[in-house]
C-alpha positions in Angstrom: 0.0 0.0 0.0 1.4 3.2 -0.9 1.1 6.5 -2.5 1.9 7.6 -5.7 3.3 10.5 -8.0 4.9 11.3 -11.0 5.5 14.1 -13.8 5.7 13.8 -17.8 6.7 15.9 -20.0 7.1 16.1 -23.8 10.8 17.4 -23.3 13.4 15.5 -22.6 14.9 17.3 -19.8 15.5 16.4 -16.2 12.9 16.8 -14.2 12.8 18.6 -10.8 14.1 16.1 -8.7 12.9 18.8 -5.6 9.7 19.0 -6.7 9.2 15.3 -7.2 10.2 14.3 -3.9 8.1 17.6 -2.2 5.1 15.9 -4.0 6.1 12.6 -2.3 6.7 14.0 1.2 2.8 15.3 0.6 1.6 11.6 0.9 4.1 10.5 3.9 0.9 9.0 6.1 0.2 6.7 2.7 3.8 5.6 3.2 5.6 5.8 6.1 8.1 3.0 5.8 9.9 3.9 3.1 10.5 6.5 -0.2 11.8 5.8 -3.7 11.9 8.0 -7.1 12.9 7.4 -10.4 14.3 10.1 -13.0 15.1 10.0 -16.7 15.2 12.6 -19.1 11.2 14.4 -19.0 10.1 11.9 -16.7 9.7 11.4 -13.0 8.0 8.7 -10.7 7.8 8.6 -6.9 6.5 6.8 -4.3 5.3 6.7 -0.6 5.8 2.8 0.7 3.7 0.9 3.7 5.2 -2.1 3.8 2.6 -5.1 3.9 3.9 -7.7 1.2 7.6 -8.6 0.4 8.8 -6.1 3.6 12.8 -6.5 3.1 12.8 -6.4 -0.8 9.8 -4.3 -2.5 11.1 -1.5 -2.4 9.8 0.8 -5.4 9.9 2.1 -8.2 10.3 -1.2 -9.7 11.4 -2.0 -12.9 11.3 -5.0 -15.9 14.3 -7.1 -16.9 16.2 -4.5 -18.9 15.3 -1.0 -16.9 13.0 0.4 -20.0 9.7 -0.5 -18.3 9.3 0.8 -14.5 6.0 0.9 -12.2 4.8 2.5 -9.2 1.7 1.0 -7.8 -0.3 1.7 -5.0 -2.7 -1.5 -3.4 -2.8 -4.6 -3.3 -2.6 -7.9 -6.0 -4.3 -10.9 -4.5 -3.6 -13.2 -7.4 0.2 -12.1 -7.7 1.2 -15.7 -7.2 -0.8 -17.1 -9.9 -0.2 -14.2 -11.8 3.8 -14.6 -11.6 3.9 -18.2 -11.9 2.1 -17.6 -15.4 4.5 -14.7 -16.5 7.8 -16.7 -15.6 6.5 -19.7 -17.8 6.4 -17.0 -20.4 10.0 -16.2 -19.6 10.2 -13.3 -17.3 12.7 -13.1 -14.4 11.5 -11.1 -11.4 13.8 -9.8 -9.1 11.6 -9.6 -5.7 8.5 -10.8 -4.3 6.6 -7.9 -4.6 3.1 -8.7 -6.1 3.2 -4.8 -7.5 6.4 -6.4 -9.6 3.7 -8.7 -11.6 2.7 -5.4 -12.7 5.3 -3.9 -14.8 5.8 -8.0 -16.8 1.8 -7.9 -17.2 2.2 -4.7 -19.3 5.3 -6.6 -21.1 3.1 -9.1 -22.1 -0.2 -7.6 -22.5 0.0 -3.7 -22.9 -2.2 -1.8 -22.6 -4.7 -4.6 -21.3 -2.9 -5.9 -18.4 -5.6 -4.1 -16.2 -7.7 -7.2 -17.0 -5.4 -9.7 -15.4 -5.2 -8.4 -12.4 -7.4 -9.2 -9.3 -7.1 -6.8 -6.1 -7.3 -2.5 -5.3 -4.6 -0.7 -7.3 -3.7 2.5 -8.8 -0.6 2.5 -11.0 1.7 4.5 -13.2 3.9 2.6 -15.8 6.5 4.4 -17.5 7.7 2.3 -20.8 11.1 4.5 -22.2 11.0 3.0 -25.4 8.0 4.1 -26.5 8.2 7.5 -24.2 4.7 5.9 -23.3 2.9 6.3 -19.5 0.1 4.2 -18.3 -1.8 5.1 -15.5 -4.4 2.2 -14.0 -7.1 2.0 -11.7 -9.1 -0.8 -10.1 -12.3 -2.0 -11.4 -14.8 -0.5 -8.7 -12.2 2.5 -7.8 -10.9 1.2 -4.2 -7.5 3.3 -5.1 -7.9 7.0 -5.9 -5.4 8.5 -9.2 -5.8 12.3 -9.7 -4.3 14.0 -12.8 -3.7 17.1 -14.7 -2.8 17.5 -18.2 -0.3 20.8 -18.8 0.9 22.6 -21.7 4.0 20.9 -21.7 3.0 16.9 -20.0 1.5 15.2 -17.6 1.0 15.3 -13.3 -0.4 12.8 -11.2 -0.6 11.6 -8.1 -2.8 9.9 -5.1 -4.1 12.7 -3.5 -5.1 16.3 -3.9 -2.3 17.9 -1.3 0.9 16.0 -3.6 -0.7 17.8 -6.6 -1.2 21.0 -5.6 2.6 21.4 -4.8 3.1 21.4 -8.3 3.3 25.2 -10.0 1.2 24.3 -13.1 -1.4 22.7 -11.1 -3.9 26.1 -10.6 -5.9 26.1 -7.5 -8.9 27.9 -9.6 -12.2 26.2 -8.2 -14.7 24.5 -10.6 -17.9 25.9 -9.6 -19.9 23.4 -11.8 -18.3 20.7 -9.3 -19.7 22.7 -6.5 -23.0 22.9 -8.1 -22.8 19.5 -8.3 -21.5 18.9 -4.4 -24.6 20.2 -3.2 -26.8 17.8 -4.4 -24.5 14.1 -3.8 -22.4 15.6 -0.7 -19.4 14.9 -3.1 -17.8 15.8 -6.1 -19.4 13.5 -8.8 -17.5 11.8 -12.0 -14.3 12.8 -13.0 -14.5 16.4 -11.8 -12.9 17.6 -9.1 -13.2 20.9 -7.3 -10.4 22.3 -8.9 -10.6 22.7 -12.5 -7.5 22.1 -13.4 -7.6 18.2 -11.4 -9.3 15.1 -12.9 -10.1 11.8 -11.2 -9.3 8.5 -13.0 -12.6 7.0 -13.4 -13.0 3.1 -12.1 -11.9 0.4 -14.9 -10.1 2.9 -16.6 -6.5 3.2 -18.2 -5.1 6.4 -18.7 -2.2 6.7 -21.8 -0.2 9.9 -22.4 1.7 9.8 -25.4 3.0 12.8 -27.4 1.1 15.0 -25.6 -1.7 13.4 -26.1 -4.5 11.7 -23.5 -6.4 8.7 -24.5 -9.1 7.0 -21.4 -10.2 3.5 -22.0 -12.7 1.3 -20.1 -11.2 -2.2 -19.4 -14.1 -3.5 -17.6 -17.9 -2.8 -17.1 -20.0 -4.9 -15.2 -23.0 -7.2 -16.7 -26.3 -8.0 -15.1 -27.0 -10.4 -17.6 -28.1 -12.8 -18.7 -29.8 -13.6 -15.4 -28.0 -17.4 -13.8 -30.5 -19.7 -13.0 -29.5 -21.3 -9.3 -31.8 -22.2 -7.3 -31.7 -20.5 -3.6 -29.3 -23.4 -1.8 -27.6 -24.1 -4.6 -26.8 -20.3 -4.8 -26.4 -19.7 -1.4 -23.3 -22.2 -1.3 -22.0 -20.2 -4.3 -21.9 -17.0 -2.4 -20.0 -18.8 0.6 -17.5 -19.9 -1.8 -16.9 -17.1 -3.4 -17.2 -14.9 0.0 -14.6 -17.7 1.5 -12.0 -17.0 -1.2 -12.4 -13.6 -1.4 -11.7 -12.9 2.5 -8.7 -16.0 2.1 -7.0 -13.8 -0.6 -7.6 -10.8 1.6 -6.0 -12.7 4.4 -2.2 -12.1 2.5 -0.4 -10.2 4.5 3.2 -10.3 6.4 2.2 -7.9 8.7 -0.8 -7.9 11.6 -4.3 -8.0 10.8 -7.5 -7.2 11.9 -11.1 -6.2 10.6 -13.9 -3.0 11.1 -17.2 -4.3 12.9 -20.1 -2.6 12.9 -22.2 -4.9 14.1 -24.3 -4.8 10.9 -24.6 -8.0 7.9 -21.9 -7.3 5.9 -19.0 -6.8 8.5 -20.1 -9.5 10.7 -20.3 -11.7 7.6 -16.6 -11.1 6.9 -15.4 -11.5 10.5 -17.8 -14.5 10.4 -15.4 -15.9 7.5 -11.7 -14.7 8.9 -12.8 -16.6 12.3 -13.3 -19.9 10.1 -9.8 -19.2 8.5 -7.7 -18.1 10.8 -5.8 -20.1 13.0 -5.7 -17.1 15.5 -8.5 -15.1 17.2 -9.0 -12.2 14.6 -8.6 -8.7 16.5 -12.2 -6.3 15.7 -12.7 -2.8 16.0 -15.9 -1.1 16.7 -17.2 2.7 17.3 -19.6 4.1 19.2 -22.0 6.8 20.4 -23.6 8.1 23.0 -27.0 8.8 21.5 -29.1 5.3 21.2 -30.1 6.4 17.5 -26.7 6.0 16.1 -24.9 3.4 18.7 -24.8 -0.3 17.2 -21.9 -1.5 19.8 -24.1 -4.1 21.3 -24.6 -5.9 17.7 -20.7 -6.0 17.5 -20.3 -6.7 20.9 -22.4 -10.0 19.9 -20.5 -10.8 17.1 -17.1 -10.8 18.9 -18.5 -12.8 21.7 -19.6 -15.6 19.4 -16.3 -15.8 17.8 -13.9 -15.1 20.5 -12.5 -12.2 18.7 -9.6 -9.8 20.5 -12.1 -7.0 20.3 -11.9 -3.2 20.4 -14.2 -0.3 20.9 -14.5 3.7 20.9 -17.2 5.9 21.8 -17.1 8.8 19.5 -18.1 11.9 21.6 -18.4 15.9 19.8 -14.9 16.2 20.9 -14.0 14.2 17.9 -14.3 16.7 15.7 -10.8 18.1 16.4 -9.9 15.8 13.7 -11.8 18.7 11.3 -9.0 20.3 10.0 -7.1 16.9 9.2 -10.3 15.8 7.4 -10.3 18.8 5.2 -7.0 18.4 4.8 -6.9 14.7 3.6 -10.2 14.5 1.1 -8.6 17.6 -0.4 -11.9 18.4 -2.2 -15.7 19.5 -0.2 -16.9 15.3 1.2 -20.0 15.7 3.0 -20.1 12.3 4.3 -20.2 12.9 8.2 -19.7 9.2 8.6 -15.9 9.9 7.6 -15.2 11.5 11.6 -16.5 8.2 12.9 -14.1 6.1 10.0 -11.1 8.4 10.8 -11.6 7.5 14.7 -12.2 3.7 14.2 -9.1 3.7 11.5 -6.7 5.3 14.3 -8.2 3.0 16.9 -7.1 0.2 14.5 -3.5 1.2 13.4 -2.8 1.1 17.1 -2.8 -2.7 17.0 -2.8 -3.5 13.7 -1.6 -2.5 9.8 -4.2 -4.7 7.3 -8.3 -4.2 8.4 -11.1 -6.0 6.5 -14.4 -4.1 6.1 -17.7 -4.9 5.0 -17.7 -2.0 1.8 -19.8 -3.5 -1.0 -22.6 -5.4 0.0 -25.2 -2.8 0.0 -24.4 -2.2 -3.7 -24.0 -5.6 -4.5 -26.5 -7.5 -3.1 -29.5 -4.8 -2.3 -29.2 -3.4 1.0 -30.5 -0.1 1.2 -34.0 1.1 1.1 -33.8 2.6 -2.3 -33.9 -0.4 -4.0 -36.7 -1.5 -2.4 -38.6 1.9 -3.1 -37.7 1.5 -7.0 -39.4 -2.1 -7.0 -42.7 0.3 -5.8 -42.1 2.6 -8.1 -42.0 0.3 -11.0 -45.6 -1.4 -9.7 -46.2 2.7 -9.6 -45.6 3.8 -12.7 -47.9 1.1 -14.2 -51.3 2.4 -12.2 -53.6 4.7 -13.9 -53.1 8.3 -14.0 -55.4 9.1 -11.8 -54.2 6.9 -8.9 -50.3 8.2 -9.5 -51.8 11.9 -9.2 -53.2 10.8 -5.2 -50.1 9.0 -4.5 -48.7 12.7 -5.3 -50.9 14.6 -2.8 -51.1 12.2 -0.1 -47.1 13.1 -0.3 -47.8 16.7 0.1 -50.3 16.3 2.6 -48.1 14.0 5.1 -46.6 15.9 7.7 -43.3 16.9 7.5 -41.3 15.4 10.7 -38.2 17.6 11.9 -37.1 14.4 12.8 -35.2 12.8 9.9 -36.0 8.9 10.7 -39.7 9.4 11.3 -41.8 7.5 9.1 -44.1 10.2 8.1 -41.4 12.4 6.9 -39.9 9.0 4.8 -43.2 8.2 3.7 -43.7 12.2 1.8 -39.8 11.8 0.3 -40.9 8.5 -1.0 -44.1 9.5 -2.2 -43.2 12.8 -3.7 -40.2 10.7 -5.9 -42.8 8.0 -7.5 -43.8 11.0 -10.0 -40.3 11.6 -11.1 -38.4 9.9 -14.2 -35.8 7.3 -12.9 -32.8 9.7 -13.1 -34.0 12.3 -10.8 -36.0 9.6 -8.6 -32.5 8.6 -8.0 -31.3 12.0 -7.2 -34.8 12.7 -5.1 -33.3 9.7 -2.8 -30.1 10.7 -2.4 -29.6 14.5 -2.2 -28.0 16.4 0.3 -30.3 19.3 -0.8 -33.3 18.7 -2.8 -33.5 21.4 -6.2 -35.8 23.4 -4.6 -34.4 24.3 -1.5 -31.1 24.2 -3.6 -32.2 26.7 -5.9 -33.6 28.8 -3.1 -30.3 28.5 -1.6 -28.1 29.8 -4.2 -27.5 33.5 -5.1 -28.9 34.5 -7.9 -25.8 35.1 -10.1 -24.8 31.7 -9.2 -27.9 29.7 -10.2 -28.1 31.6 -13.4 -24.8 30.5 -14.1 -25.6 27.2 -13.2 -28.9 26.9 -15.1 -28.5 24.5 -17.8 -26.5 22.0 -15.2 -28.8 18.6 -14.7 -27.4 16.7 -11.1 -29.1 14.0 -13.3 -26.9 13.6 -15.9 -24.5 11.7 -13.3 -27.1 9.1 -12.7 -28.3 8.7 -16.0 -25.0 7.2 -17.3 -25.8 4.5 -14.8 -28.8 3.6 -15.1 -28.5 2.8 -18.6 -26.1 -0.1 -17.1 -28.5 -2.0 -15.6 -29.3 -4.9 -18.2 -32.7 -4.5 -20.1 -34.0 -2.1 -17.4 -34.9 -3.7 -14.6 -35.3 -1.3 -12.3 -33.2 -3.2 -9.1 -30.1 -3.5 -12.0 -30.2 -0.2 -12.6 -30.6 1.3 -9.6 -27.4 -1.2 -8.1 -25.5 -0.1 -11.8 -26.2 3.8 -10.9 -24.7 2.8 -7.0 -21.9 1.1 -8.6 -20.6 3.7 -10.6 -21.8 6.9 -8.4 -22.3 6.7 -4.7 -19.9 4.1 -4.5 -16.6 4.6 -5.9 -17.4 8.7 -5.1 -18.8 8.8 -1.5 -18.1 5.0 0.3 -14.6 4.3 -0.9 -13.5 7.7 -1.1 -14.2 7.6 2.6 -12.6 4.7 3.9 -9.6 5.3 1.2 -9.1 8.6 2.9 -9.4 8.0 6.6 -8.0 4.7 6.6 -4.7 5.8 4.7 -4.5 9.2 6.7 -3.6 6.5 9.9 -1.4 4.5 7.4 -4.1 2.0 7.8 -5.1 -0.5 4.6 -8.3 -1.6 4.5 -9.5 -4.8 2.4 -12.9 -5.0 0.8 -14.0 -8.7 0.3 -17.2 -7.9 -0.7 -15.9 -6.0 -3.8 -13.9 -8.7 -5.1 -15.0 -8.2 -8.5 -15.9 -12.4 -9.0 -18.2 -12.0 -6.4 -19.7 -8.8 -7.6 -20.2 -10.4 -11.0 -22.1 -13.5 -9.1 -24.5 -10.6 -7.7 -25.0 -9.0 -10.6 -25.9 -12.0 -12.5 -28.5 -13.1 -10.1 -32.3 -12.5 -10.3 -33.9 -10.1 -8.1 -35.5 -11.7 -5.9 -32.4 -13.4 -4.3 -31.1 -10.2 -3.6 -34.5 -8.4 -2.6 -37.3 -10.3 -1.1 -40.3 -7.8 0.3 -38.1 -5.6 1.9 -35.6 -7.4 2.8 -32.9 -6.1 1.4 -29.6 -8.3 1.3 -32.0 -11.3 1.2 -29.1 -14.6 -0.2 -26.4 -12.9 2.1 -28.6 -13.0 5.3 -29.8 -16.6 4.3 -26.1 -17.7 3.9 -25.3 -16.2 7.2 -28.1 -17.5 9.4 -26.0 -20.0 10.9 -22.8 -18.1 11.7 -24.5 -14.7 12.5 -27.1 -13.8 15.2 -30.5 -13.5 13.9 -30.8 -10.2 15.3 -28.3 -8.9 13.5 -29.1 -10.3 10.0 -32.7 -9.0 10.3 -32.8 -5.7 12.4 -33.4 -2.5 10.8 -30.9 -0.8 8.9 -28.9 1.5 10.8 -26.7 3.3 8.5 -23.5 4.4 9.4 -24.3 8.1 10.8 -23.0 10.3 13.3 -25.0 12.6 15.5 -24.5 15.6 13.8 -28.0 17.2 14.2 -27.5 17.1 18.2 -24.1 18.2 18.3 -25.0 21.0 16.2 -27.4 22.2 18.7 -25.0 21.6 21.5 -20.9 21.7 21.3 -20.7 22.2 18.2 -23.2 25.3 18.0 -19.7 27.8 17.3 -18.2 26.0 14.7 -21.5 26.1 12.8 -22.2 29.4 13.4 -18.2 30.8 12.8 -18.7 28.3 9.7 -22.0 29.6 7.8 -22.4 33.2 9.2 -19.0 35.0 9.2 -18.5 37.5 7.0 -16.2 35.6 5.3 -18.2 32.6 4.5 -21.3 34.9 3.7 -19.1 36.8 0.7 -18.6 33.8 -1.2 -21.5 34.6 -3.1 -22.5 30.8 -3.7 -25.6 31.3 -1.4 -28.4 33.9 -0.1 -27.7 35.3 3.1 -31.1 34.8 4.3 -31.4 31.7 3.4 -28.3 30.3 5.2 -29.3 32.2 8.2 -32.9 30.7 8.3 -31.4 26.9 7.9 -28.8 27.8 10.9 -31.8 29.3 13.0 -34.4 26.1 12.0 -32.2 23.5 13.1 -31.1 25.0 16.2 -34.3 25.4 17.4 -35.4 22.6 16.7 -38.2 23.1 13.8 -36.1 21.0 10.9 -33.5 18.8 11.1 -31.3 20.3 8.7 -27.8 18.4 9.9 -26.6 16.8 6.5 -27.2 19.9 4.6 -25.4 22.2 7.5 -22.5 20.0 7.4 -22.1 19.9 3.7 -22.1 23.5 4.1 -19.7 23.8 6.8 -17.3 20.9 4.9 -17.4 23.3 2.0 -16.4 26.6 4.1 -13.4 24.7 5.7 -12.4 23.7 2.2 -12.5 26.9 0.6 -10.7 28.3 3.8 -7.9 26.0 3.7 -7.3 25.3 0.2 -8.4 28.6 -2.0 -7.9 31.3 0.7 -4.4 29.7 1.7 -4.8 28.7 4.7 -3.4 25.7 7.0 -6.4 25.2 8.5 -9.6 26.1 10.3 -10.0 29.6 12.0 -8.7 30.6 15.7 -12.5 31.0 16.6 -13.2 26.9 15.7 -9.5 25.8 16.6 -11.0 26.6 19.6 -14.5 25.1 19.6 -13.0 22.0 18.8 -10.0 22.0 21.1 -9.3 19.5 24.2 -10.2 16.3 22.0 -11.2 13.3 24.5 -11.7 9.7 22.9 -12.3 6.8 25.4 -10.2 4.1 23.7 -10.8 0.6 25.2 -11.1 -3.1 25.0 -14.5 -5.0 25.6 -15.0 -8.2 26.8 -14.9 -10.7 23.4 
């Protein structure tokens, strides 16, 4: 695991050997073991290193037989082995046993396609000298982040934001389209970025800079069809399988181990899996809160108990928040995700004990576990009733009362309502936004939403939707996940926090064999009623509790809305209302005041939207007005950080 940079250019000079290594030093808590660079006339790769596999020899950049092909990687290849043994049958030599060395012999052998042989997270840069050539590589569902920035004269990239930005042609103008944009998904969607000079390397995508010129191809796209035909045991022993192998590969590892439990199916399914693999009791980590709406420490509790797991816990309280300006700092772009304070804290709870965590990531998007899904079954049996009966559904919406409380079923019952009369693309948007387009466009100045009037937050969705095989509306809802919400919010988030502790955290669920099985099955062994998750749960009832396979979906929140109104009351007001913030001229005045003023008191529960706002304040503050980090006034508010690290009984 590691973190990656490099600079191309068209001339062949040498290139600022300074520079290259001040871009490295930006990504020191991706790779704090070890540093290595490589230079050649225009050309420039570097390299953070936490050492996981091969510890005494893998040190990179690493290069092919005759020193004209060389690769930094950042991740992890599970099938290395395999992969090797096949490549030295073809006559390549390696010189270590680093599985990010298959890498560099894949592209000997297959070019431009060697994407497609590997299995595992990764984001890599090849540099081939012969043909002046680079390759840049990214995973298939976008585990590993690669940022990039075409100039006049080449080509900059690198894992993070913060390693970029060092770089003087890398302009720090921000994109307000990507804004836009971040108001409606709580993070910047697509390739964008919030600077408009910086572009994300999609998922399943290679990257080749030639002459000066870019060329992006898709390597993979996943299929939900033709439909398999299994029947339900004879598919639930498929899933163990491939859930078995999955977590065994994840198991690689020459340095200690652990996984993240939540208490929830998909975590407990994978410590379920490392217990029956491991010969040693498998350390877990869990966090916690004080408020009962948001706490699920007794379902992990139950978990470690029935497998005798070396088990850890933290109890996230407002004091937490400290971490703000590290946060900011890290995602490098506005991230809305609140859930990313609680993943920071349970990441540098982990790293105390252990270097490798397994998570649960994936099996909402694979296998059907949120709500939505469930709501666009209805609204496919909607969209087939009469006119007339769709136009009540609509005004029974309106007439339900609105709930300040975000988790009451009357206020779910009018968002779901008021979506059945929209087209798929902005249902999907309806169920997702961090501000719905009419408080949206009541929130934005008016210079800014006539700038902004002939942007669609649809047109991100849309792209896929049209995935989903023949249009079944649970394919293409899971398709749109896939390639949105996904890669952009989840992994994004544990990418982020988890590397910010030099922490690597393992996905089994996302191993793309088992997320071609999901695909590939028929609905109603992934969604049955409402029960979302419906083969994993079935394949889990005799290694899980029952109560946690079929309890209500908790989420992964943190108590934002009552911080707000407590603690954290200063940083949202020094945040939103300062002069500073106000002048932006993104947002009416009023309108930001009247938000701040609901949710305090109590008439609306307006905590994801305040905090996207607040996330994007602290951004502009600290990457376009220059500063380090949050103001004196916050610094303060969040000062005196006290985390109650301990172990529970397991």
């Amino acid at each position: 695991m590691c973190g990656i940079v490099g600079i191309v250019t068209r001339r062949e000079a040498p290139i600022d050997a300074a520079l290259l290594r001040h871009m490295c030093c930006q990504l020191r808590h991706r790779g704090p073991d070890d540093e290595g660079c490589y230079h050649a006339p225009g050309v420039g790769l570097g390299m953070r290193r936490l050492s996981i596999i091969d510890v005494e020899t893998g040190q990179q950049p690493l290069a092919n037989e005759d020193g004209r092909v060389w690769v930094v990687g950042n991740g992890e290849i599970y099938n290395y082995r395999e992969l090797r043994a096949d490549l030295e049958r073809r006559g390549h030599r390696f010189a270590t046993g680093s599985d990010i060395e298959t890498i560099v012999h894949a592209y000997e052998e297959y070019g431009e396609s060697c994407p497609e042989h590997l299995v595992g997270m990764f984001a890599f840069a090849i540099w081939d000298a012969g043909r002046r050539r680079l390759l840049l590589g990214r995973d298939r569902v976008g585990k590993k982040p690669l940022l990039y920035v075409p100039t006049p004269d080449g080509i900059v990239f690198g894992s993070e934001f913060t390693a970029l930005l060092v770089h003087p042609s890398v302009s720090r103008d921000v994109d307000r389209r990507a804004i836009f944009h971040y108001l409606t998904y709580g993070y910047v969607p697509g390739e964008w970025s919030a600077f408009r000079s910086i572009r994300k390397l999609p998922p399943a995508h290679t990257l080749t800079w030639q002459g000066g010129q870019v060329r992006l191809r898709r390597y993979w796209q996943l299929s939900y069809g033709p439909k398999t035909r299994f029947s339900e045991p004879e598919a639930i022993e498929r899933f163990r399988e491939l859930l078995r192998d999955a977590v065994r590969a994840r198991l690689m590892s020459e340095v200690p181990l652990g996984a993240l439990l939540s208490g929830g199916v998909d975590s407990s399914s994978v410590v379920a899996m490392m217990a029956e693999l491991s010969e040693q009791p498998v350390k877990t980590f869990s966090i916690g809160f004080g408020e009962p709406d948001y706490d699920e420490l007794k379902y992990a509790r139950a978990v470690a108990q029935r497998y005798s797991t070396e088990h850890y816990e933290l109890v996230v309280e407002p004091e937490a928040l400290s971490i703000l300006p590290t946060l900011v700092r890290h995602y490098g772009e506005p991230y809305a995700d609140s859930s990313a304070v609680a993943t920071y804290q349970v990441a540098q709870l982990t790293r105390q004990y252990v270097t490798v965590a397994l998570t649960g990531d994936g099996g909402d998007e694979a296998f059907a576990g949120y709500e939505r899904y469930w709501a666009a079954m209805l609204a496919a049996w909607h969209d087939r009733l009469p006119t007339v009966v769709r136009g009540w559904c609509g005004l029974v919406g309106q007439w339900l009362p609105d709930s300040p409380h975000p988790r009451h079923p009357a206020r779910r019952a009018r968002r779901l309502l008021r979506a059945l009369s929209l087209p798929p693309a902005q249902r999907y948007t309806h169920w997702v936004s961090v501000f719905q387009e009419d408080l949206k466009r009541k929130l934005l100045a008016p210079a800014f939403a006539a700038e902004m009037v002939a942007e669609r937050p649809a047109q991100w969705i849309e792209e896929g939707l049209v995935a989903g095989a023949d249009g079944e509306p649970l394919d293409m809802l899971l398709a749109a996940d896939l390639q949105t919400y996904l890669p952009g919010d989840l992994l994004t988030k544990m990418d982020i926090a988890s590397m910010a502790n030099s922490l690597e955290a393992r996905s089994p669920f996302l191993d793309h064999r088992l997320l071609e099985f999901a695909a590939r099955l028929p609905a109603h062994l992934k969604l049955r009623g409402r029960t979302g998750k419906y083969l994993v749960k079935r394949a889990m009832e005799d290694r899980l509790p029952r109560e946690n396979l079929y309890r209500t979906k908790m989420g992964f929140g943190v108590p934002i809305g009552p911080w707000f109104r407590g603690p954290l009351r200063e940083l949202l007001r020094d945040s939103l209302l300062a002069e500073k913030a106000l002048a932006r001229r993104y947002f009416e005045p009023s309108v930001i005041r009247r938000l701040v003023d609901d949710h305090l008191a109590g008439r609306q529960d307006y905590a994801h939207q305040l905090w996207a706002l607040v996330m994007l304040e602290q951004w502009h503050r600290t990457f376009v007005d220059g500063h380090l980090g949050v103001s004196a006034p916050v610094e303060s508010a969040l000062s005196d950080s006290r985390l109650d690290y301990g172990t529970a009984a397991g």
